[in-house]
BAKETI-814538 format. One line per field, with one value per residue (C-alpha): residue number from 1; residue in three letters; x, y, z. Coordinates in steps of 0.1 Angstrom, whole numbers, plus 5000, padded with zeros to 4 digits. Layout:
pos	[NUM_...]
code	[ALA_...]
east	[X_...]
north	[Y_...]
up	[Z_...]
END
This chain:
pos	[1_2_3_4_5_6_7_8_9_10_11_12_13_14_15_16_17_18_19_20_21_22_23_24_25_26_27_28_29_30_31_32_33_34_35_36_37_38_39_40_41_42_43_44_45_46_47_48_49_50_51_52_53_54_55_56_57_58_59_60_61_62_63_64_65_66_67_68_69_70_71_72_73_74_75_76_77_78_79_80_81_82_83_84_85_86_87_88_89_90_91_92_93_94_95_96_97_98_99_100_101_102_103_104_105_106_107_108_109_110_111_112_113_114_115_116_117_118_119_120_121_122_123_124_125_126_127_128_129_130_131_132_133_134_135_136_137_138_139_140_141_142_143_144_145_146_147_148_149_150_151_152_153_154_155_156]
code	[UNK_UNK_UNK_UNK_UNK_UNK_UNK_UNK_UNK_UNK_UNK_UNK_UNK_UNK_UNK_UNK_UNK_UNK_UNK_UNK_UNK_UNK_UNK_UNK_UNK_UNK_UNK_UNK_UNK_UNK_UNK_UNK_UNK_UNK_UNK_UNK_UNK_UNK_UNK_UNK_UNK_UNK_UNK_UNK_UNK_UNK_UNK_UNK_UNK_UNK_UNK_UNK_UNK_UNK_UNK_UNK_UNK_UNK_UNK_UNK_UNK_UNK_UNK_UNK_UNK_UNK_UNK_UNK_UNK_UNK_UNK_UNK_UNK_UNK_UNK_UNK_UNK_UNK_UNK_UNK_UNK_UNK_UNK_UNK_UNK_UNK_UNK_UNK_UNK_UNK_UNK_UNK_UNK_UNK_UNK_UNK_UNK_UNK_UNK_UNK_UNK_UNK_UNK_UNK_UNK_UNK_UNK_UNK_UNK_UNK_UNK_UNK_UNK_UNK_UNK_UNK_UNK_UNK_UNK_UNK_UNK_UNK_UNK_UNK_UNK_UNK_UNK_UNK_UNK_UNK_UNK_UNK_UNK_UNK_UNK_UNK_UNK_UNK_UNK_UNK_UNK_UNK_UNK_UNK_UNK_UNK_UNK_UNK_UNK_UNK_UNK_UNK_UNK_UNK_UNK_UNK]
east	[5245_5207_5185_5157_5133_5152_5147_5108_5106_5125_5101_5075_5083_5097_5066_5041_5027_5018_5035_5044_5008_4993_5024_5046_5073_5088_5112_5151_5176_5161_5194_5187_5156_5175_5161_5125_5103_5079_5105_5101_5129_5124_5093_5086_5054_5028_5044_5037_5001_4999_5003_4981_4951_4952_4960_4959_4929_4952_4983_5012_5039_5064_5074_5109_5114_5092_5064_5065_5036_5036_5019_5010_4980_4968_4970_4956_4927_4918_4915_4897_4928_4925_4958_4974_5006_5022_5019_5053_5034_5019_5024_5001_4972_4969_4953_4949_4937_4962_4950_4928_4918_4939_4974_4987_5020_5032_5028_5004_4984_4981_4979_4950_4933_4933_4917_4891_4882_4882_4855_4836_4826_4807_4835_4859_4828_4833_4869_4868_4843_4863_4893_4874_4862_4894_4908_4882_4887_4924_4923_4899_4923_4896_4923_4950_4931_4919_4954_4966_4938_4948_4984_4975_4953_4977_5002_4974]
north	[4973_4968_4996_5004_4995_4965_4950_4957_4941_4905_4905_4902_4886_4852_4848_4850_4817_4826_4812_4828_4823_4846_4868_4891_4912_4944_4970_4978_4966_4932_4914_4891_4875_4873_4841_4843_4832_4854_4884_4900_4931_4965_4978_5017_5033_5029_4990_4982_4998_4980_4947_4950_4963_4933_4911_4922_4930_4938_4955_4960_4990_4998_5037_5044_5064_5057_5080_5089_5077_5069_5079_5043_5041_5070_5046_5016_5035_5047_5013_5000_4976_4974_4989_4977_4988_4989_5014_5028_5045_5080_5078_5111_5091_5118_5097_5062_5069_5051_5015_5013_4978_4981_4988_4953_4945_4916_4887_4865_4897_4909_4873_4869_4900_4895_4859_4874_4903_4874_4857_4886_4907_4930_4941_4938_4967_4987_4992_4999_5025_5043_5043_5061_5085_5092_5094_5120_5142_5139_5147_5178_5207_5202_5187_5211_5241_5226_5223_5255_5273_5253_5263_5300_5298_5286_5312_5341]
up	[5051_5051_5051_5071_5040_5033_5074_5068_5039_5044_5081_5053_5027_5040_5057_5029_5016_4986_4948_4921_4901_4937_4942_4922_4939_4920_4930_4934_4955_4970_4961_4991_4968_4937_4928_4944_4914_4925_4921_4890_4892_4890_4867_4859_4875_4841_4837_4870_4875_4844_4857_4890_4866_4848_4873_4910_4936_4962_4968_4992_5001_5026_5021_5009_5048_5081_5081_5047_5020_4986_4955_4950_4969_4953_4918_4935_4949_4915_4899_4931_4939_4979_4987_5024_5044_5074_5102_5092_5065_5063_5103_5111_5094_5065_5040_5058_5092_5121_5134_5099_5089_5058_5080_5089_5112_5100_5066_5089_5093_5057_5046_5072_5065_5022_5029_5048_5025_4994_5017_5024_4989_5007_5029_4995_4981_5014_5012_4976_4980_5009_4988_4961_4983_4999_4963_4957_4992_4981_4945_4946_4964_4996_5017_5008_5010_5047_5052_5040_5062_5091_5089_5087_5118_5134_5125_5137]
END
């Protein structure tokens, strides 16, 4: 039976045009791409952050559930690697705002979008720099003591 997860991720995959020089899939449980050169298996967190610092200046996730995030942005953002998703993740717009430019609904869409930050520097610079600052806001207790105090007010 195919997962939620697994639905997302063969709408996206069999649509990307890149080869295995451009491309490099990890993770569990895509038996369906078995033999797609450009899948690589699974790979533990420090091997796979790893690999995209040496080699990648984007990145891609679906989260494990709908709605849920992933600590992988958090690593991408860090080593300014301009980290995209779909809308399915971090839903409330926590730490990627909803309808950002770096959410993308489909392979033609992240595909389009990556070709048109590699054409643009400046705008490659701008995301970067957001990312860090988010990775700051995120990373300094701000936003969970804003969320903490928010909950209590709430409650009063």
């Amino acid at each position: 039976m195919t997962n939620w997860r697994e639905k997302q991720f063969n709408r996206l995959i069999d649509s990307l045009p890149w080869g295995p020089e451009d491309l490099k899939i990890y993770g569990d449980g895509w038996k369906q791409i078995d033999t797609d050169p450009r899948y690589l298996g699974p790979i533990k967190g420090a091997d796979l952050y790893q690999q995209a610092l040496t080699r990648g200046k984007y990145s891609f996730a679906l989260p494990i559930h709908p709605g849920w995030a992933t600590p992988k942005l958090f690593h991408m953002w860090k080593n300014d690697i301009v980290f995209f998703t779909d809308h399915n993740m971090d839903r409330d717009g926590h730490y990627i705002p909803v309808g950002h430019f770096t959410r993308v609904d489909s392979a033609e869409e992240l595909y389009q979008k990556i070709m048109y930050v590699e054409s643009n520097r400046e705008l490659y610079e701008q995301l970067s720099l957001w990312q860090r600052d988010l990775l700051m806001r995120y990373s300094s207790g701000d936003q969970f003591n804003d969320l903490v105090i928010d909950r209590i007010s709430n409650l009063i």
